[in-house]
VOROMAR-876617 format. One record per residue (C-alpha): residue number from 1; residue in one letter; y, z, x. Coordinates in pm, whole numbers, plus 50000, padded with zeros to 5 digits. Last residue first. Layout:
N
<atom><num>NUM</num><residu>A</residu><py>Y</py><pz>Z</pz><px>X</px></atom>
...
***
This chain:
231
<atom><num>231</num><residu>X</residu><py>35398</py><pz>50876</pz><px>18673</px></atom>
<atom><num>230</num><residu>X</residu><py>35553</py><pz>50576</pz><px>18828</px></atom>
<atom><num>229</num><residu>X</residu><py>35652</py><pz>50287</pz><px>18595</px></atom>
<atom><num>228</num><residu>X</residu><py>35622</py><pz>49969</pz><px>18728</px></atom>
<atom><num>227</num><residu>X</residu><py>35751</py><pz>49679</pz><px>18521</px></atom>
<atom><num>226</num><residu>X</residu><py>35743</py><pz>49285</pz><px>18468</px></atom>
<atom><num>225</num><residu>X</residu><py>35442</py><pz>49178</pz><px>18675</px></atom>
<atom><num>224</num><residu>X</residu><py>35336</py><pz>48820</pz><px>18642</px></atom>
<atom><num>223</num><residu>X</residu><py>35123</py><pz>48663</pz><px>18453</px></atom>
<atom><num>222</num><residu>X</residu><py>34836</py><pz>48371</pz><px>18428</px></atom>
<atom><num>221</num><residu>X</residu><py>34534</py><pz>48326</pz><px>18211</px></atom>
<atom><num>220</num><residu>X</residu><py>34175</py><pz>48148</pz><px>18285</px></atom>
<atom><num>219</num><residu>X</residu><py>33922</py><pz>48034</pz><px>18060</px></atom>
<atom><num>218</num><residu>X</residu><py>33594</py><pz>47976</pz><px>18292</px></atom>
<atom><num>217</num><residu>X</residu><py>33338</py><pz>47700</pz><px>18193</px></atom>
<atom><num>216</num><residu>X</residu><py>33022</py><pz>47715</pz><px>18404</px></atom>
<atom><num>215</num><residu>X</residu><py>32833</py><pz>47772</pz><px>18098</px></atom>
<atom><num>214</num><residu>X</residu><py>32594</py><pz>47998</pz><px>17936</px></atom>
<atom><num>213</num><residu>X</residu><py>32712</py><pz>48110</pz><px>17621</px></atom>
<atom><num>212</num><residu>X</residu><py>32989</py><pz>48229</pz><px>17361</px></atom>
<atom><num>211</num><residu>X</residu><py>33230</py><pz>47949</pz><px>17575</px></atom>
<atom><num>210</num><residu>X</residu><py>33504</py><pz>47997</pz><px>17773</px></atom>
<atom><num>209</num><residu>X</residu><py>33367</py><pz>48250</pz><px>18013</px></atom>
<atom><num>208</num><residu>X</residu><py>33635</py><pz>48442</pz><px>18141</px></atom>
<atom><num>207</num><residu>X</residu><py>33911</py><pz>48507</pz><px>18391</px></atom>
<atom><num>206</num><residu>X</residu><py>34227</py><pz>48695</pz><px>18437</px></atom>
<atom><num>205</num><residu>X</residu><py>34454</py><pz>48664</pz><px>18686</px></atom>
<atom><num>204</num><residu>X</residu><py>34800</py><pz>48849</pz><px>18811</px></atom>
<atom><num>203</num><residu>X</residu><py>35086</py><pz>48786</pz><px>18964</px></atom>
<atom><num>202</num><residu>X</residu><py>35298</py><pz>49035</pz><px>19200</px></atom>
<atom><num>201</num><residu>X</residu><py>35558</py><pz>48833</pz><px>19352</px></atom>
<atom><num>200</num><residu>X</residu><py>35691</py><pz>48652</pz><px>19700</px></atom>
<atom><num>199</num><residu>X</residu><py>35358</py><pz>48473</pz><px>19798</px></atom>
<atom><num>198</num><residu>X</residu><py>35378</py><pz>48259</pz><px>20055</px></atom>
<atom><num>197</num><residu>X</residu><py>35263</py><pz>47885</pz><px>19974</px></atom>
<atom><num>196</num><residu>X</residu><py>35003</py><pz>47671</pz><px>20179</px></atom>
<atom><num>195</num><residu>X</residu><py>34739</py><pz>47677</pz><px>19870</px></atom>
<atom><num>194</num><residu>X</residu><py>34961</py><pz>47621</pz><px>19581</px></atom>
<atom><num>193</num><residu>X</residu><py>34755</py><pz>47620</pz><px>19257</px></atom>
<atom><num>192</num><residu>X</residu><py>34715</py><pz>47999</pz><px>19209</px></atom>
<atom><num>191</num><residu>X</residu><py>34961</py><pz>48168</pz><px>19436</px></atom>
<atom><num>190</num><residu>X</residu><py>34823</py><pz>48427</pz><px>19641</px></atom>
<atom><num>189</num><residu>X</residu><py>34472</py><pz>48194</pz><px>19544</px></atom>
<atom><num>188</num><residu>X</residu><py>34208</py><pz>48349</pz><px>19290</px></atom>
<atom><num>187</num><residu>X</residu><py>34309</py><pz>48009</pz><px>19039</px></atom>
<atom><num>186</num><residu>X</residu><py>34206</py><pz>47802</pz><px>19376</px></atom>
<atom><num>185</num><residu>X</residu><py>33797</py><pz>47949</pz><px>19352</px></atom>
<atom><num>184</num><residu>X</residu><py>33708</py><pz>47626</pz><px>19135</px></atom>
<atom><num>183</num><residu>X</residu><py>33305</py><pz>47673</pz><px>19174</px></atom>
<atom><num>182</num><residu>X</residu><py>33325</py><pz>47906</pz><px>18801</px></atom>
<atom><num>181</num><residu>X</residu><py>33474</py><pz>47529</pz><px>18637</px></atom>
<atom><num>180</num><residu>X</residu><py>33801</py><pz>47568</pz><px>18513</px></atom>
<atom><num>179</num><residu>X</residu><py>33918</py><pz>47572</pz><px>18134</px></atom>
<atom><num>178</num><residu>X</residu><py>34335</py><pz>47605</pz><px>18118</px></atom>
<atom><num>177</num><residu>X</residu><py>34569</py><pz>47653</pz><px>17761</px></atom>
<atom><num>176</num><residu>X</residu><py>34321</py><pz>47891</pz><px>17589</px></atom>
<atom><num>175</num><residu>X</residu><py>34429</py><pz>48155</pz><px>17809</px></atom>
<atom><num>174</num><residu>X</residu><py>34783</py><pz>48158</pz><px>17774</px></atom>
<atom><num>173</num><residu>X</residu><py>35016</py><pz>48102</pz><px>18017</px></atom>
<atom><num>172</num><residu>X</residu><py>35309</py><pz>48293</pz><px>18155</px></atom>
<atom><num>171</num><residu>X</residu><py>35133</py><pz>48652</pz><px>18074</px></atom>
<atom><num>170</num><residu>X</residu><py>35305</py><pz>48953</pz><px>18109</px></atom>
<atom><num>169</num><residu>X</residu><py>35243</py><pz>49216</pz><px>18362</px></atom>
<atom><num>168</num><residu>X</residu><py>35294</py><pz>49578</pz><px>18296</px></atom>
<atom><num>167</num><residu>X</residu><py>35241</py><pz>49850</pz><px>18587</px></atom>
<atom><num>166</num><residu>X</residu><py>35097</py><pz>50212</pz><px>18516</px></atom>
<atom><num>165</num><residu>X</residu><py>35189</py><pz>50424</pz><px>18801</px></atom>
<atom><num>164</num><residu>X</residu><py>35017</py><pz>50704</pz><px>19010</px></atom>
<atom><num>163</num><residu>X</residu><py>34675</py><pz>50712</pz><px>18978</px></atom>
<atom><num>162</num><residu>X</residu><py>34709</py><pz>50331</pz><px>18878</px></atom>
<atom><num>161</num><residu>X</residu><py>34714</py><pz>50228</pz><px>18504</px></atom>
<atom><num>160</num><residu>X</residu><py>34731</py><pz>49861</pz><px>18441</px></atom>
<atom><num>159</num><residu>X</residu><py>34856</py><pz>49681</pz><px>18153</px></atom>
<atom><num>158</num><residu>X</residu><py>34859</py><pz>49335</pz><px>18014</px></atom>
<atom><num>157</num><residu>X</residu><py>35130</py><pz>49180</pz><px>17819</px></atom>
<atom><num>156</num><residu>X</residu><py>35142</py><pz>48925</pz><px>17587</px></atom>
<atom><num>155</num><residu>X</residu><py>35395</py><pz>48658</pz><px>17684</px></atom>
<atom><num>154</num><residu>X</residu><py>35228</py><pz>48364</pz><px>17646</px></atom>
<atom><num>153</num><residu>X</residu><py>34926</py><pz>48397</pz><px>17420</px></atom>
<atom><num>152</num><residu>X</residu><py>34608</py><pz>48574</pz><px>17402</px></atom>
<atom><num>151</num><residu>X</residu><py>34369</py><pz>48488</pz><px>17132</px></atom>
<atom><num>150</num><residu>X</residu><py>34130</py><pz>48326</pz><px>17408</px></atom>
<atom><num>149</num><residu>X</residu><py>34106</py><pz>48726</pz><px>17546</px></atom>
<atom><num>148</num><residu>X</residu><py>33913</py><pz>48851</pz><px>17205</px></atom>
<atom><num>147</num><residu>X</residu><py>33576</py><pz>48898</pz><px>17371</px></atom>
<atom><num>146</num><residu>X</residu><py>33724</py><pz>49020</pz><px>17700</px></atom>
<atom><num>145</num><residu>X</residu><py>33564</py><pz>49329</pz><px>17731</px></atom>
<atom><num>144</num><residu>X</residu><py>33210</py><pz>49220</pz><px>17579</px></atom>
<atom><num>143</num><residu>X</residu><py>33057</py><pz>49509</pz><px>17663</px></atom>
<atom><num>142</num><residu>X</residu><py>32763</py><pz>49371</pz><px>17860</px></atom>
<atom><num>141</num><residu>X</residu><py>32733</py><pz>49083</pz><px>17607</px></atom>
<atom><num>140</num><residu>X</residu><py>32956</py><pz>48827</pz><px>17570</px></atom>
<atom><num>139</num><residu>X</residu><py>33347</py><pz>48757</pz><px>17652</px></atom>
<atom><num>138</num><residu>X</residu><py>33254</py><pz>48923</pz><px>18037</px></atom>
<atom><num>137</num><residu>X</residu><py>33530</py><pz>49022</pz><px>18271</px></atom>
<atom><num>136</num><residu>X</residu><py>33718</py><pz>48885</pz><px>18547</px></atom>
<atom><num>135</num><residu>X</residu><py>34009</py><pz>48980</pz><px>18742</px></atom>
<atom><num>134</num><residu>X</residu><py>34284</py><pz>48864</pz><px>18979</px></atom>
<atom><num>133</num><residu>X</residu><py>34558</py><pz>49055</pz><px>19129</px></atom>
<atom><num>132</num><residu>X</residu><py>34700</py><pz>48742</pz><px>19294</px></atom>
<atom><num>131</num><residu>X</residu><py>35011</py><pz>48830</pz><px>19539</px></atom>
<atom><num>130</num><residu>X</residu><py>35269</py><pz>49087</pz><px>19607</px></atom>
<atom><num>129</num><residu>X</residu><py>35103</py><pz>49408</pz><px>19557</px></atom>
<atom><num>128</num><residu>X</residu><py>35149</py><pz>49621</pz><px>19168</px></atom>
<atom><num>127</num><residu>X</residu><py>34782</py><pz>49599</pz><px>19123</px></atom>
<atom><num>126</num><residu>X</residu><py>34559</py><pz>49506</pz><px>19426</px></atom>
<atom><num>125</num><residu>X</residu><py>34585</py><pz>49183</pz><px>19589</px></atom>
<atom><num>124</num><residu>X</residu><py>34293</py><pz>48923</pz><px>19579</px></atom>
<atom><num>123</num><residu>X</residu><py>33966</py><pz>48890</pz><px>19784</px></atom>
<atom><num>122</num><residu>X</residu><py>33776</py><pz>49221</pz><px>19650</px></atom>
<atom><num>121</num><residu>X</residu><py>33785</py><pz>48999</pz><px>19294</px></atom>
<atom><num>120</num><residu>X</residu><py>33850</py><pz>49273</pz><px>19060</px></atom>
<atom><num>119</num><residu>X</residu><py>33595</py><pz>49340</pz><px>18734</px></atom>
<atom><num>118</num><residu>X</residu><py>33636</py><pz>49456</pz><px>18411</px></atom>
<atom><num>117</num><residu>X</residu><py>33353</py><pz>49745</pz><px>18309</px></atom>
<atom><num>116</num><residu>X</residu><py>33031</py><pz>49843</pz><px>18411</px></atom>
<atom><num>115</num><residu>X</residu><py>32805</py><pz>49554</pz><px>18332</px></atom>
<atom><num>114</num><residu>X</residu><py>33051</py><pz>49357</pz><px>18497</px></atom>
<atom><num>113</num><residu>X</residu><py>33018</py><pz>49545</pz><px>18833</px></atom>
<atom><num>112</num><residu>X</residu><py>32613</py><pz>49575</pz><px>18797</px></atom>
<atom><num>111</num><residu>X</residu><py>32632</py><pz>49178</pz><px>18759</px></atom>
<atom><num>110</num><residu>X</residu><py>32844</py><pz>49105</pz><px>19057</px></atom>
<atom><num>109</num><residu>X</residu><py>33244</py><pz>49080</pz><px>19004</px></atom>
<atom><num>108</num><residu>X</residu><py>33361</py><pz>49395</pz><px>19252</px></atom>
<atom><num>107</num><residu>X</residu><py>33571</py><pz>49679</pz><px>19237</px></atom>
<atom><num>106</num><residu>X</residu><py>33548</py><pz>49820</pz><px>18888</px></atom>
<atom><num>105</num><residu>X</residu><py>33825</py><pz>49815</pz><px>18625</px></atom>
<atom><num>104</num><residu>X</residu><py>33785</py><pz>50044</pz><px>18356</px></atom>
<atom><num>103</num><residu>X</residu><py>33855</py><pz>49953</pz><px>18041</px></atom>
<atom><num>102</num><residu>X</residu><py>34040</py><pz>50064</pz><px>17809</px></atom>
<atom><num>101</num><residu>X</residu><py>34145</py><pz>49921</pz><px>17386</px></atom>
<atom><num>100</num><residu>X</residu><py>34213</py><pz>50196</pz><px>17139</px></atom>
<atom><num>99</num><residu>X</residu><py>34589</py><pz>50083</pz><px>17063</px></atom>
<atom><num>98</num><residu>X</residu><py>34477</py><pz>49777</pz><px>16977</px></atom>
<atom><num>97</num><residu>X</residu><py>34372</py><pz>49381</pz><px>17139</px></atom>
<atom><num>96</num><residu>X</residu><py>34722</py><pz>49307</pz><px>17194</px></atom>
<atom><num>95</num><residu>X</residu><py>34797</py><pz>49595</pz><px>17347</px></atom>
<atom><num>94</num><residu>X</residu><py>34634</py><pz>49517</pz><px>17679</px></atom>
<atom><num>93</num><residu>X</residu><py>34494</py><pz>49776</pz><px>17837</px></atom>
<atom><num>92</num><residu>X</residu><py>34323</py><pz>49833</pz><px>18166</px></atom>
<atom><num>91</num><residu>X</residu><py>34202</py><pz>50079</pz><px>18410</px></atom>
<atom><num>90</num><residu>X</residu><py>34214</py><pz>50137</pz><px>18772</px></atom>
<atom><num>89</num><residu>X</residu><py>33982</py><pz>50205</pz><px>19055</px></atom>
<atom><num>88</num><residu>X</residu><py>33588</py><pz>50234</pz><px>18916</px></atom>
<atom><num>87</num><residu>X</residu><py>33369</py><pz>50183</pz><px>19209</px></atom>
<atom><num>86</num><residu>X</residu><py>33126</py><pz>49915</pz><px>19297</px></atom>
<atom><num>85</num><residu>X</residu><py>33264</py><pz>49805</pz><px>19604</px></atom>
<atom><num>84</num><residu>X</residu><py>33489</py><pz>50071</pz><px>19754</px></atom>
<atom><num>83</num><residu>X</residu><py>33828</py><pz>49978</pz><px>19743</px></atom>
<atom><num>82</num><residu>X</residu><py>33982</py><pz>49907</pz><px>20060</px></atom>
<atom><num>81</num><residu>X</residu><py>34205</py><pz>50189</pz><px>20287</px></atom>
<atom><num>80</num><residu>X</residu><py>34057</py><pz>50085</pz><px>20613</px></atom>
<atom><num>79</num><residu>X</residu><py>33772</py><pz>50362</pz><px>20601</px></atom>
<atom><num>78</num><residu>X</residu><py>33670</py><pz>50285</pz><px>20304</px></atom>
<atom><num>77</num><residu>X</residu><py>33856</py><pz>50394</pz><px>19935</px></atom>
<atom><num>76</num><residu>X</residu><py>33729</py><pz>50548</pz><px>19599</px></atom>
<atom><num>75</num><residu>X</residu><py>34014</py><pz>50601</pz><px>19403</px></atom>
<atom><num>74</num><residu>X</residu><py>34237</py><pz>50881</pz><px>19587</px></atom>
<atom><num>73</num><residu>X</residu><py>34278</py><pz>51244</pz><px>19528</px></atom>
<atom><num>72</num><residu>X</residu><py>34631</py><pz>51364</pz><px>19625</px></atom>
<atom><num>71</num><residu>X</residu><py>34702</py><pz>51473</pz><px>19277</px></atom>
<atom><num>70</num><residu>X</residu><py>34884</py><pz>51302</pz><px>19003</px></atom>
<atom><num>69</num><residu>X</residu><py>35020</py><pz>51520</pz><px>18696</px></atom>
<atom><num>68</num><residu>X</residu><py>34817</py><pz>51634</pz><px>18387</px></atom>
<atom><num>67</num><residu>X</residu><py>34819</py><pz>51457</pz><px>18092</px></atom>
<atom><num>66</num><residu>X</residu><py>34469</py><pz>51213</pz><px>18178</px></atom>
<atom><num>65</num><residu>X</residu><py>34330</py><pz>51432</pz><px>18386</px></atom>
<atom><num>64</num><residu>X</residu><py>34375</py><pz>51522</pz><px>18735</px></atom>
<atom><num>63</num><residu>X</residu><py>34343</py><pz>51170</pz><px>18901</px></atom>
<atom><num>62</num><residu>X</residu><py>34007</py><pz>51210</pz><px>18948</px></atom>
<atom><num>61</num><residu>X</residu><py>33954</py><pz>51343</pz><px>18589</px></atom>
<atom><num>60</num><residu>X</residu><py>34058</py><pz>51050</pz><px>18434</px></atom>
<atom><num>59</num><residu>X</residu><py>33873</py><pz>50821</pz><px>18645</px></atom>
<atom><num>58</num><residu>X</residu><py>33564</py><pz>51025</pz><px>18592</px></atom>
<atom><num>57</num><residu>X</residu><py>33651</py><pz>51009</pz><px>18223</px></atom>
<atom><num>56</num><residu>X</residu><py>33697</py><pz>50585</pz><px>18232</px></atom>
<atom><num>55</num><residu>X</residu><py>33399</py><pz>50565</pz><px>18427</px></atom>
<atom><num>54</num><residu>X</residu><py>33159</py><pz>50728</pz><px>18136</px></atom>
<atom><num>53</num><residu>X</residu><py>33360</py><pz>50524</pz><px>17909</px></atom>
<atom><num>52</num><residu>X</residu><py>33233</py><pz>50228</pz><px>18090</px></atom>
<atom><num>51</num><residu>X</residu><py>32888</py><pz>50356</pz><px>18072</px></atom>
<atom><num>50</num><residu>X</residu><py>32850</py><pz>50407</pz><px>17734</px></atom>
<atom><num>49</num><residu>X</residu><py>33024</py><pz>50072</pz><px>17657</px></atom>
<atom><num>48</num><residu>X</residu><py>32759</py><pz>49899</pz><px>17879</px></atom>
<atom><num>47</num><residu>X</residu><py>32464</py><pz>50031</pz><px>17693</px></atom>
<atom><num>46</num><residu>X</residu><py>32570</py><pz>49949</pz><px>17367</px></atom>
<atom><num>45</num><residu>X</residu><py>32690</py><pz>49593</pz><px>17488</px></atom>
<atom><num>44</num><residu>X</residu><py>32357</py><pz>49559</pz><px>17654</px></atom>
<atom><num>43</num><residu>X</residu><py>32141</py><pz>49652</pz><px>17300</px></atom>
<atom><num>42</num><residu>X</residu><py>32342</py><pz>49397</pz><px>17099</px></atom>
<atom><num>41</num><residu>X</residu><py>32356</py><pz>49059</pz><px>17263</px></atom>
<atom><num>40</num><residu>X</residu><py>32162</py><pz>49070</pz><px>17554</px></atom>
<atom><num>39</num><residu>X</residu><py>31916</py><pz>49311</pz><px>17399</px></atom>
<atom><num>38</num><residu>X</residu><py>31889</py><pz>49091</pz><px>17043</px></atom>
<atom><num>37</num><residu>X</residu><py>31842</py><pz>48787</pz><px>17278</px></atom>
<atom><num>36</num><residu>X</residu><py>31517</py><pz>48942</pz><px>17459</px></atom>
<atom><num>35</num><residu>X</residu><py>31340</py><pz>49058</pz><px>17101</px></atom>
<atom><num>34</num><residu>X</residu><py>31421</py><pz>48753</pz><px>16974</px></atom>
<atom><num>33</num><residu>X</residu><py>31287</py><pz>48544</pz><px>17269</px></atom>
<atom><num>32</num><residu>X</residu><py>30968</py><pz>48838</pz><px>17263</px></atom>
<atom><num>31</num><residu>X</residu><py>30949</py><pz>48752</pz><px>16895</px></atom>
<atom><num>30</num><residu>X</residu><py>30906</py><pz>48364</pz><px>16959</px></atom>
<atom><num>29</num><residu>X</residu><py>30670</py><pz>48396</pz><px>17239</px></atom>
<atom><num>28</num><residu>X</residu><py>30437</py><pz>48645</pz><px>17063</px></atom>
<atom><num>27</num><residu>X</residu><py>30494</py><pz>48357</pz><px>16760</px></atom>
<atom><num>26</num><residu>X</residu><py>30435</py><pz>48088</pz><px>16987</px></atom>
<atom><num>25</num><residu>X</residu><py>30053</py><pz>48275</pz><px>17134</px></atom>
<atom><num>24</num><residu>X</residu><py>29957</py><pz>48341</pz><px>16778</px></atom>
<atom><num>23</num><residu>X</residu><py>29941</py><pz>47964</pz><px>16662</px></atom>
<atom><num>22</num><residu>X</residu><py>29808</py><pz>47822</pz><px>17008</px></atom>
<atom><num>21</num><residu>X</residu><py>29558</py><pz>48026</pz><px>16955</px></atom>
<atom><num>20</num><residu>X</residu><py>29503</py><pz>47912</pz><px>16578</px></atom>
<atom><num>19</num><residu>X</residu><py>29543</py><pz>47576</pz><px>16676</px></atom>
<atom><num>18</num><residu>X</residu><py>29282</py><pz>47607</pz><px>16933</px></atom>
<atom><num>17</num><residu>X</residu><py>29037</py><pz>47713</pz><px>16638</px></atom>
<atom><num>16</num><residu>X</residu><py>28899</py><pz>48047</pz><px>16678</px></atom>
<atom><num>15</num><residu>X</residu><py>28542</py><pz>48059</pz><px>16617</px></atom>
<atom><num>14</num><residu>X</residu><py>28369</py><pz>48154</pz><px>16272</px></atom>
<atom><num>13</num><residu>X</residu><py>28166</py><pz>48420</pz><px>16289</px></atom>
<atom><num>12</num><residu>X</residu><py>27794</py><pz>48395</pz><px>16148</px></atom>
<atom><num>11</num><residu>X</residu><py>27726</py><pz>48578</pz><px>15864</px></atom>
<atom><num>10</num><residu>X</residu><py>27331</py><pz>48768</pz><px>15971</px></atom>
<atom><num>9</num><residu>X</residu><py>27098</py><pz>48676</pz><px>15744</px></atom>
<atom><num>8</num><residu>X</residu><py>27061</py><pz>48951</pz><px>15472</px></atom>
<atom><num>7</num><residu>X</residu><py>26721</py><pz>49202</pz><px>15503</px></atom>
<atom><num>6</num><residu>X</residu><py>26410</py><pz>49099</pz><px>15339</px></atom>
<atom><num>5</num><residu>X</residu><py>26360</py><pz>49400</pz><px>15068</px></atom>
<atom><num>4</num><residu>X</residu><py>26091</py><pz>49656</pz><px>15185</px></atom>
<atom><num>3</num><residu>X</residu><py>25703</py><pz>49557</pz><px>15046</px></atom>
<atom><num>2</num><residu>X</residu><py>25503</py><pz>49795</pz><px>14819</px></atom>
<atom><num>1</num><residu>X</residu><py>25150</py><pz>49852</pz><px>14947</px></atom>
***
């Protein structure tokens, strides 16, 4: 009686060496870091530009569109006449940075309000008040609306479009003249610098992040208003 071949020994498997783990476990880590830096630098700025112009057209069409004359619809307001936080009020243009360049400006500097647009400190004076109109806005990611704002210099001039006016302010210093740390709140002041002083004209602040990442360095600019021209 014929005999069947013996069948092959089973091939053992070989275990995974701890290297190997640890191996596979950096490169998940690696391409997740990748995959997390290429949405804080790319995939946020998309996402913040969409909504930003999204805020600029509601704007628009608040006021009645952006040819057609004033009506008595307000920016968002509470009951004692302050912005609401986390609305779109005003926009912004400074000329310097092309004809194309708006923002809106949203009331508020927490992350959704920067990830929306330029923000206004609720503390300061609204645009065309005597006072500190102050603002910040992001150089990186989220939009990136004040990328170019170091390139600024003395007497460039920033402006702001109201429902019903659109005021100019020109800088008196340039950005890349004064680095503050984010805990030095004096440059939001009525008059930056001068604690104990009245204010007697409409200024206005803007502030950054000095470097292209994480730090508590702020670039800050100074200006005053020059002209209001009501629509």
């Amino acid at each position: 009686m014929a005999s069947g071949a013996a069948p092959a020994p089973a091939r053992k498997r070989r275990p995974v060496s701890p290297l190997t783990f640890l191996g596979v476990v950096l490169l998940a880590a690696g391409l997740v870091c990748l995959g997390w830096v290429g949405w804080q630098y790319f995939g946020t700025n998309i996402v913040s530009r969409q909504e930003a112009g999204k805020e600029i057209a509601a704007l628009k069409e608040s006021w009645g569109g952006p040819s057609a004359a004033p009506t008595a619809t307000d920016e968002p307001v509470d009951g004692d006449g302050t912005p609401l936080a986390g609305s779109a009020q005003w926009l912004i243009r400074i000329p310097a940075f092309g004809s194309d360049y708006v923002w809106p400006i949203v009331a508020g500097v927490g992350v959704n309000d920067l990830s929306r647009g330029v923000g206004w400190y609720p503390t300061t004076s609204q645009p065309g008040e005597v006072g500190n109109f102050a603002l910040a806005g992001h150089r990186i990611t989220h939009g990136e609306p004040f990328r170019r704002m170091l390139e600024l210099t003395v007497g460039d001039t920033i402006i702001i479009e109201t429902r019903d006016a659109v005021l100019t302010y020109e800088l008196t210093s340039a950005p890349g003249q004064l680095t503050v740390q984010d805990t030095e709140t004096w440059v939001l002041d009525p008059v930056p610098g001068h604690e104990d002083v009245t204010p007697s004209e409409a200024l206005i602040t803007l502030t950054t992040c000095e470097d292209l990442f994480h730090s508590p360095d702020r670039s800050v600019a100074f200006g005053k208003l020059a002209t209001t021209e009501t629509k």
